[in-house]
C-alpha positions in Angstrom: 126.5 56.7 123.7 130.1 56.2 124.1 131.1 52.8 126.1 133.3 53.4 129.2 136.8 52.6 128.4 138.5 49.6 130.5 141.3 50.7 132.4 142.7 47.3 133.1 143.2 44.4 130.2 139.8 44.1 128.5 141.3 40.3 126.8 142.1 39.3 130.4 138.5 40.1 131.6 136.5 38.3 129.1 139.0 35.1 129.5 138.2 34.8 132.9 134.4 35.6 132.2 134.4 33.1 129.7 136.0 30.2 131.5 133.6 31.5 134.4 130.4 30.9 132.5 131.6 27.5 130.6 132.3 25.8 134.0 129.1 27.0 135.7 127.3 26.0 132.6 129.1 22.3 133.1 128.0 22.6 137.1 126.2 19.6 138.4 123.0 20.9 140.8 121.3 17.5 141.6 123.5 17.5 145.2 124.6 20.4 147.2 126.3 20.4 150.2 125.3 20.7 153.5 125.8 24.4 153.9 123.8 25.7 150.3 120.7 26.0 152.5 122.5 27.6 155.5 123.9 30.7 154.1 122.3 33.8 154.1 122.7 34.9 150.6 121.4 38.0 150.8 124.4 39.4 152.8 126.7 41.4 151.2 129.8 40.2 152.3 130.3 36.7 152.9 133.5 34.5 152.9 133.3 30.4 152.8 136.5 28.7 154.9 137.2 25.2 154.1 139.9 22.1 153.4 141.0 22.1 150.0 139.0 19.4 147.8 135.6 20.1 150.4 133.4 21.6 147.2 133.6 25.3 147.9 134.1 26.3 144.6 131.7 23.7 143.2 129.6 25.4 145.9 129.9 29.0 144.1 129.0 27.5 140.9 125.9 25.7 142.1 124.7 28.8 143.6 125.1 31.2 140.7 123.6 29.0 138.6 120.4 27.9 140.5 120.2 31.2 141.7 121.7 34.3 139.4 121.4 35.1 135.5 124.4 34.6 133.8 125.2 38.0 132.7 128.4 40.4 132.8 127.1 42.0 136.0 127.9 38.7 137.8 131.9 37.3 137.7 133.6 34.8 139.7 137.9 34.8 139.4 140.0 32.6 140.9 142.9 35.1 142.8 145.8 32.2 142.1 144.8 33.2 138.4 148.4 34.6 137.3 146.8 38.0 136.0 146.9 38.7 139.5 150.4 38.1 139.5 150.9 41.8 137.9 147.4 43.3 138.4 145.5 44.7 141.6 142.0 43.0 143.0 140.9 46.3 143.8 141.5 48.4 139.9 140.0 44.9 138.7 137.1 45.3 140.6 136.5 49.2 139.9 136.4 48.6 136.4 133.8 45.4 137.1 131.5 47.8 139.3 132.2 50.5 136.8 130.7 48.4 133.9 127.7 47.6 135.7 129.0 44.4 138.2 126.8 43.8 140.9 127.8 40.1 142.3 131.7 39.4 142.6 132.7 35.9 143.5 136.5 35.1 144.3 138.0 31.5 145.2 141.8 31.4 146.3 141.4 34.5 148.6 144.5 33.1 150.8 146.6 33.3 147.6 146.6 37.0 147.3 149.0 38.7 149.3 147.2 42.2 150.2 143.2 40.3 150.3 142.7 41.9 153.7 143.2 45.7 152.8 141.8 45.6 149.3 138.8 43.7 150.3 138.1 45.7 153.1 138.3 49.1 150.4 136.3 47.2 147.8 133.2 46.4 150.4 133.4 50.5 151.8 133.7 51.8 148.1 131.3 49.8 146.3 127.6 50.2 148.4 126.0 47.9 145.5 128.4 44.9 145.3 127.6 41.4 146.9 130.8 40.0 147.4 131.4 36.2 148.3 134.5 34.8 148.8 136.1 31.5 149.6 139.7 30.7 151.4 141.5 27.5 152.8 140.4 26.6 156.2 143.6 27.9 157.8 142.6 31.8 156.8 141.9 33.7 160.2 139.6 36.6 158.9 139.9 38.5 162.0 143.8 39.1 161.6 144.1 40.2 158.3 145.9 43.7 158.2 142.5 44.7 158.0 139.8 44.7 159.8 137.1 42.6 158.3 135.5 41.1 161.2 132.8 43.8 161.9 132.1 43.4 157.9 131.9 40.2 156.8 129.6 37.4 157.5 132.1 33.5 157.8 131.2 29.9 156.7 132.8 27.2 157.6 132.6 24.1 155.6 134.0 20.4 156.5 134.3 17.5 154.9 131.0 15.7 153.8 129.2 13.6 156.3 128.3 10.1 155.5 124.3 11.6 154.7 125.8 13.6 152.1 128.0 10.0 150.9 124.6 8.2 150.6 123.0 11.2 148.9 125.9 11.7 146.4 126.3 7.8 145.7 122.7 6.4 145.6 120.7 9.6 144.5 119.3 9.5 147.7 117.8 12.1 149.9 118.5 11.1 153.5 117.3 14.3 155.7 119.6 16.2 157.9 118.6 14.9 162.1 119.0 16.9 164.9 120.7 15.5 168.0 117.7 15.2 169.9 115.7 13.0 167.4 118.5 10.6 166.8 118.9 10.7 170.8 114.9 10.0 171.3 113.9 8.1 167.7 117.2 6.4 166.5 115.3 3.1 166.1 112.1 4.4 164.3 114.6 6.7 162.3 116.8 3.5 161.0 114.2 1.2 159.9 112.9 4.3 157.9 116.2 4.8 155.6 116.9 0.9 155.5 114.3 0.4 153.4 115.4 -0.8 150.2 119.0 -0.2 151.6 121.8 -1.5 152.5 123.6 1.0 155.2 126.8 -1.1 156.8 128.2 -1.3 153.1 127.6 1.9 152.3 129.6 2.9 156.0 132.3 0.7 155.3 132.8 2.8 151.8 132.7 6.1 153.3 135.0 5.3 156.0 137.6 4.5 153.3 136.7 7.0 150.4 133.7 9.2 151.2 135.0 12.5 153.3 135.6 14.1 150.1 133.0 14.8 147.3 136.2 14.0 143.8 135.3 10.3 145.2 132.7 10.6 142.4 135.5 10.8 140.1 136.7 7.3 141.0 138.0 5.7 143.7 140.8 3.8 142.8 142.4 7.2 142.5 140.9 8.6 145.3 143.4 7.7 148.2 145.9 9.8 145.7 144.5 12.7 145.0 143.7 13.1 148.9 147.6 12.8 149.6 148.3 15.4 146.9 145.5 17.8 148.5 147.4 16.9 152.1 150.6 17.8 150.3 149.2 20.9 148.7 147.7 22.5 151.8 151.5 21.6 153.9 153.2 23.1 151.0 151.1 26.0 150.0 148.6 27.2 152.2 149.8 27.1 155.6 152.9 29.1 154.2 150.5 31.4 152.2 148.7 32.2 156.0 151.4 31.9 158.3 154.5 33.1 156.2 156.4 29.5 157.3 159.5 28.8 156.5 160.5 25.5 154.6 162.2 23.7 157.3 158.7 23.8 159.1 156.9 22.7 156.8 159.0 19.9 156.5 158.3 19.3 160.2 154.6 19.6 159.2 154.8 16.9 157.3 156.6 14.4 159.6 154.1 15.6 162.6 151.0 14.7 160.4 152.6 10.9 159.1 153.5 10.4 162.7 149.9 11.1 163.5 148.3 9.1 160.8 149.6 6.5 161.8 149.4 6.4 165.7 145.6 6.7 165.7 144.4 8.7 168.8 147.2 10.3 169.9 147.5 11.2 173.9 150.3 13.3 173.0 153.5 13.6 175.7 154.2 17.4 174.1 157.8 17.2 175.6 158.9 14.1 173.8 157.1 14.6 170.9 158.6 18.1 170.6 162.0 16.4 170.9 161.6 14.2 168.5 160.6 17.1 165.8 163.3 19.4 167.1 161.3 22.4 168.2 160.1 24.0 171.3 157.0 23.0 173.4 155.0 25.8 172.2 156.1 25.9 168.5 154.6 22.2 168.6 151.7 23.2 170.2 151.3 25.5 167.5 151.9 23.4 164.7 148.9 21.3 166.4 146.8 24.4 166.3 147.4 25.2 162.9 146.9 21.7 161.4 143.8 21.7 163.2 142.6 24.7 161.9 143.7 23.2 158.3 141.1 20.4 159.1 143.7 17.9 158.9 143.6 17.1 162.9 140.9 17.4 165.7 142.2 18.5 169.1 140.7 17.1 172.1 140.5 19.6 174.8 138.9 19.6 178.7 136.3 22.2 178.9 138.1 25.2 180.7 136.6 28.3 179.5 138.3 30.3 176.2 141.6 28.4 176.2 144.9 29.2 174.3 146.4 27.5 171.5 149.3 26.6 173.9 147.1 24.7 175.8 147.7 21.4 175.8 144.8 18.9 173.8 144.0 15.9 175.5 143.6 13.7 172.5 144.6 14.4 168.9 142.8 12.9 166.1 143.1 13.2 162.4 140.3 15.2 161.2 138.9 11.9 159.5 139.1 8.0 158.6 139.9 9.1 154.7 142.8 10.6 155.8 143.8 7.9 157.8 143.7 5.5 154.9 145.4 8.0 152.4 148.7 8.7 154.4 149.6 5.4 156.2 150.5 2.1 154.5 149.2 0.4 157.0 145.4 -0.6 157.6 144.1 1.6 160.4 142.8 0.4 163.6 139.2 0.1 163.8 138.7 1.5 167.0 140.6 4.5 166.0 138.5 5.0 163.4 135.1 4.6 164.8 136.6 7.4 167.1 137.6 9.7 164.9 134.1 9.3 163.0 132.0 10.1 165.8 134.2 13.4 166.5 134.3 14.3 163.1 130.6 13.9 162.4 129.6 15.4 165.7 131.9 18.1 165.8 130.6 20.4 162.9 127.0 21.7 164.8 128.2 20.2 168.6 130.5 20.9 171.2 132.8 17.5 172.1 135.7 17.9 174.4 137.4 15.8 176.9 136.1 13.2 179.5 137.9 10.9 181.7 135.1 8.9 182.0 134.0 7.7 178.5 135.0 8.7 175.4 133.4 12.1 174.3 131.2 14.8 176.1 128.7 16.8 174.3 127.4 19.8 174.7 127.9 20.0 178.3 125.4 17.2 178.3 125.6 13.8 176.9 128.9 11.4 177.8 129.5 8.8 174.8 131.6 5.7 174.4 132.6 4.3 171.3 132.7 1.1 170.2 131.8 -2.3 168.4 129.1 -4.7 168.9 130.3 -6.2 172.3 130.3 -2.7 173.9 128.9 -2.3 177.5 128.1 0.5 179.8 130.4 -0.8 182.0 132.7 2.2 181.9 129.6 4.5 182.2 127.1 3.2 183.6 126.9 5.7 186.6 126.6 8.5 184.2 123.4 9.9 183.9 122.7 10.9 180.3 125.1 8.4 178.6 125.3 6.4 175.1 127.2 4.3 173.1 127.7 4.4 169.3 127.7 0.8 168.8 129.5 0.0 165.4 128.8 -2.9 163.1 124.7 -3.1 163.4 122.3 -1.0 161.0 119.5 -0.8 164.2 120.0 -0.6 168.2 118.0 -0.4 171.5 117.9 2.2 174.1 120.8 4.0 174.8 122.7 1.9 172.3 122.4 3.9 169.2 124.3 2.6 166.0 127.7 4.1 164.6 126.6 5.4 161.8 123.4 7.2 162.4 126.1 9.9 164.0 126.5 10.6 160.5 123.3 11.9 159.9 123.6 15.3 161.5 124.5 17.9 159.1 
C-alpha cells in the first residue's frame, strides 16, 4: 500500500516529533502539580492558562508520559516554534490527523496570531482529535475572533503553594486540606506533618524562593530568572494578547516596580495615574491586565459582577517571590504574610474586601493577619473570625498558624 504523501515539510515534522519524545522521555513524574489530578482528561478540548515559569508545559509532558504511548499518533509543538513563522496550525494539523494523529498538544498558543479561528476549525473538522492546549495567563478564551467558549473546557494554574514547596523539596507527600478541616482540625492537622519536620524553615524558604517550581534548578539564580520571566511576560505576552504598544509597556513596567515595592498598595487611582501619565481608566486597565498576568492580586468589595474599571481596594503582588525578585530592598513582613494568605487562599476561595479585618472569605469567614502578638482586638465582635498567626508551627482556637493557609491546593 502506498503511504499518504505529506503535504507540509515532512523534515519539519519529525524534528519537532523528535525533540517532542526526547524531552518527555527526560520528564521528571515523581511531583505533579496541583492540577494533574483535577483535569478531566477525557475532554476533548482543553486549554491550560497560567504565568509563565508555573509548569504547564512540564505539566503536558508528565501527562503524556504517565498516561499515553509514545507513538506518531500523539505530538506536542510549541506554536513560538519558527516553522510556524511561514506555516499554518491548521494544514499542520490535517496532515497529523491525516497520518493517523489522534492526541495534539500545543504550548505557546498566545504566540500564534490566528489560534482562535484555526482552533476553532481544527476541533469542528477533526471529530477524533483530543486537543490540549496551554497559553499565558493573560489569554481571554472567550474573545478570541472565534468563538471557543461553548467548545473548550479552561484550567487555570497558579503559582505552587507552599504544600507543593515541601513536596518538591523534601520528597514529601503533604495532602491537599479543605477549608473546613484546617478551620475545625488545624492543631491535630499540624502535629501530624511536624513529625520529623521542621515547618518554619521550610516557610521562610518558600516565601523567598518557592512560588515557582525552576527553584529546583538552584536558588542562587532563582531571584533572576523570576525577573527575566517578569520581563518576558511585560515584553511579550501582554503585547501578544492585547496588541500594546511599546510606550505602555514601558508604563507596565514602572507600575509593577512601583508596586513591588510599596507592599499593599491602597491605591489613590488619580494620583497614581498622574504620575504614569495616562487616564484613570487606562490605569485601571493596566491593573486589570497585570492581574490577569498573575503578577498582581486586586482587592475588590463584594458588589455583584463588577467591571474592570472598578476601582480595587487593595492591590497586592500576586506573591512574596515576586516581591523579593523586583525590589532591592527587603520586603516588609507584614506585607508579606498578607500577600501569602491571599495568594494561597485565593486559587479554590473567594477573598475580597473588609473594613473590618483583613480578608473575607467566601461570604463567610473574616481574617486578620499577622505575627505572634496578634489579637482579636480588631475583630473580636465578628462572629466567624480568625487570625493566621505567623511565626509558630502550632495554634489554639481560632488562632490558626500562617502557614497551614498553604495547604489548600
Amino acid at each position: 500500500m502506498d503511504t499518504i504523501p505529506y503535504k507540509t515539510d515532512e523534515s519539519e515534522i519529525k524534528r519537532m516529533y523528535n525533540n517532542f519524545v526526547q524531552r518527555v522521555r527526560k520528564t521528571k513524574t515523581e511531583f505533579v502539580r496541583y492540577l494533574m489530578p483535577t483535569i478531566n482528561w477525557e475532554d476533548r478540548f482543553i486549554a491550560i492558562r497560567g504565568a509563565r515559569g508555573c509548569g504547564k508545559t512540564t505539566l503536558l509532558h508528565q501527562y503524556i508520559k504517565l498516561n499515553l504511548n509514545l507513538d506518531q499518533s500523539i505530538i506536542y509543538v510549541s506554536l513560538d516554534d519558527v516553522y510556524f513563522s511561514n506555516n499554518r496550525l491548521i494544514d499542520f494539523v490535517d496532515d497529523f490527523v491525516l497520518h493517523g494523529g489522534t492526541h495534539l498538544f500545543l504550548d505557546e498558543v498566545h504566540k500564534y496570531p490566528s489560534w482562535s479561528n484555526e482552533l476553532k476549525s481544527i476541533y469542528d473538522n477533526h471529530s477524533e482529535l483530543k486537543i490540549v492546549f496551554t497559553s499565558s495567563s493573560v489569554l481571554n478564551i472567550n474573545k478570541g475572533s472565534a468563538d471557543l467558549s461553548r467548545r473548550v473546557v479552561v484550567y487555570d494554574m497558579d503559582a505552587m503553594s507552599f504544600r507543593e514547596f515541601m513536596n518538591l523539596s523534601e520528597g514529601s507527600s503533604v495532602s491537599v486540606l479543605s477549608l473546613n478541616d484546617l478551620l475545625k482540625n488545624h492543631l491535630s492537622i499540624a502535629n501530624e506533618i511536624l513529625m520529623g519536620r521542621k515547618v518554619i524553615p521550610a516557610f521562610k524558604n518558600y516565601l523567598d524562593y518557592g512560588a515557582y517550581p525552576f527553584f529546583i534548578e538552584g536558588t542562587s539564580s532563582y531571584a533572576g530568572k523570576l525577573a527575566a520571566i517578569v520581563n518576558l511576560t511585560l515584553e511579550t505576552d501582554l503585547p501578544a494578547v492585547f496588541n500594546m504598544e511599546y510606550r505602555n509597556v514601558f508604563k507596565l513596567k514602572k507600575l509593577v516596580q512601583y508596586l513591588a515595592v510599596s507592599g499593599p498598595y491602597k491605591p489613590d487611582i488619580t494620583k497614581l495615574a498622574a504620575q504614569l501619565e495616562v487616564s484613570r481608566n487606562t490605569l485601571l486597565l493596566f491593573l486589570s491586565q497585570l492581574d490577569s498576568a498573575h503578577l498582581l492580586k486586586l482587592l475588590k468589595t463584594d458588589k455583584g459582577n463588577e467591571s474592570i474599571l472598578t476601582k480595587p481596594e487593595k492591590v497586592y503582588m500576586n506573591n512574596s517571590n515576586l516581591m523579593n525578585a523586583l525590589s532591592a530592598a527587603p520586603a516588609d513582613i507584614g506585607a508579606i504574610r498578607e500577600v501569602f494568605f491571599f495568594h494561597q487562599m485565593g486559587v479554590k476561595h473567594k477573598v475580597t474586601y473588609t473594613p473590618v479585618g483583613d480578608f473575607f472569605i467566601d461570604d463567610q469567614f473574616t481574617f486578620e493577619v499577622g505575627g505572634k502578638n496578634k489579637t482579636f482586638s480588631q475583630i473580636k465582635q465578628i462572629k466567624q473570625s480568625y487570625i493566621a498567626i505567623d511565626g509558630v508551627e502550632t495554634g489554639m482556637g481560632n488562632k490558626i498558624p500562617l502557614w497551614m493557609f498553604g495547604l489548600l491546593y
